[in-house]
N, C-alpha and C positions, 0 to 999 in steps of 0.2 A: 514453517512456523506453525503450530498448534494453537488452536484458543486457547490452551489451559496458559501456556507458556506468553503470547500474547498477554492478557490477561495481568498476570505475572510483573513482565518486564514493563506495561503501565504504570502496575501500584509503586513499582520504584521508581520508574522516570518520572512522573508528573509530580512531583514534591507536595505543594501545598497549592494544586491545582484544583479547580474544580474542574470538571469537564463531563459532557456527555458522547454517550456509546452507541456508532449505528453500527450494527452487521448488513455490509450489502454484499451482494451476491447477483454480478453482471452475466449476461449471456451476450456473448459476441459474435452478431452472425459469421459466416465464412467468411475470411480476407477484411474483417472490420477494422476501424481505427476510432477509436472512441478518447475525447478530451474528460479530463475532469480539474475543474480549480478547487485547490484544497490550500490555498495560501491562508495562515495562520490555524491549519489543520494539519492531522498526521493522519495516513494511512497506511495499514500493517497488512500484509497480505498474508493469506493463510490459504496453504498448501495448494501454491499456484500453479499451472499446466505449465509442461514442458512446449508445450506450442502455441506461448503469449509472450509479449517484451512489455514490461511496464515501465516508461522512462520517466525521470521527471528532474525538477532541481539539485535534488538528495541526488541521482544515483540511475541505476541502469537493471534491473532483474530481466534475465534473457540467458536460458541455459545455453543457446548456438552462438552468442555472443565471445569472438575468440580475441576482442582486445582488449577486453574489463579483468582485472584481477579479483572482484571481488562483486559480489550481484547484492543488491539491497533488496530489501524484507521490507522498509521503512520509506515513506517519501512523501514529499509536502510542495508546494508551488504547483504549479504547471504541469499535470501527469499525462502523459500518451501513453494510453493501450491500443495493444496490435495483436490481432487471432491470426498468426500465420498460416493456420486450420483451414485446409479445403470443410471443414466439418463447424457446426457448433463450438462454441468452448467457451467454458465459464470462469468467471474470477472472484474468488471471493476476496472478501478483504473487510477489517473493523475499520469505520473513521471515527477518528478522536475529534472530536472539536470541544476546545476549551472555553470554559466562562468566565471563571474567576481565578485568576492567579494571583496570589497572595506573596509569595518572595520566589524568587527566579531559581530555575533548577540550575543545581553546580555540574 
């Protein structure tokens, strides 16, 4: 997923939300496992390594992953990152966090 397109599929999913935009950009030393709580937040990851597993409530992104039909971009609750990287490796990702929601998205 791209910023631009990121970005993008916000302005349509957040309806008559308000919300504010971090871009972070984690560095995972070698063999790391790093928690993040993002419950009543979204996070969208953009243009993630092939040698990290983002797991979380939403869903599973993990290209070696051979039991998932489908990897998520999108995730909220409870997130585990994993650098299966003898190496460095980085994640980026936008988090959403909402303020004011005015009527609920369809």
């Amino acid at each position: 997923m791209t910023i631009a397109f990121a970005l993008e599929y916000l302005q349509r999913n957040m309806c008559d939300c308000e919300y504010s935009l971090r871009f972070r950009h984690l560095v995972l030393q070698p063999r790391e496992t790093r928690q993040l709580l993002a419950h009543n937040q979204s996070i969208l990851l953009i243009e993630p390594s092939c040698d990290v597993r983002v797991e979380s409530d939403t869903g599973i992104y993990d290209v070696s992953e051979d039991l998932t039909n489908e990897l998520q971009y999108e995730h909220n609750g409870d997130i585990q990152m994993i650098n299966y990287s003898i190496f460095l490796n980085h994640i980026r990702f936008i988090q959403v966090i909402p303020k004011n929601c005015k009527t609920p998205c369809q």
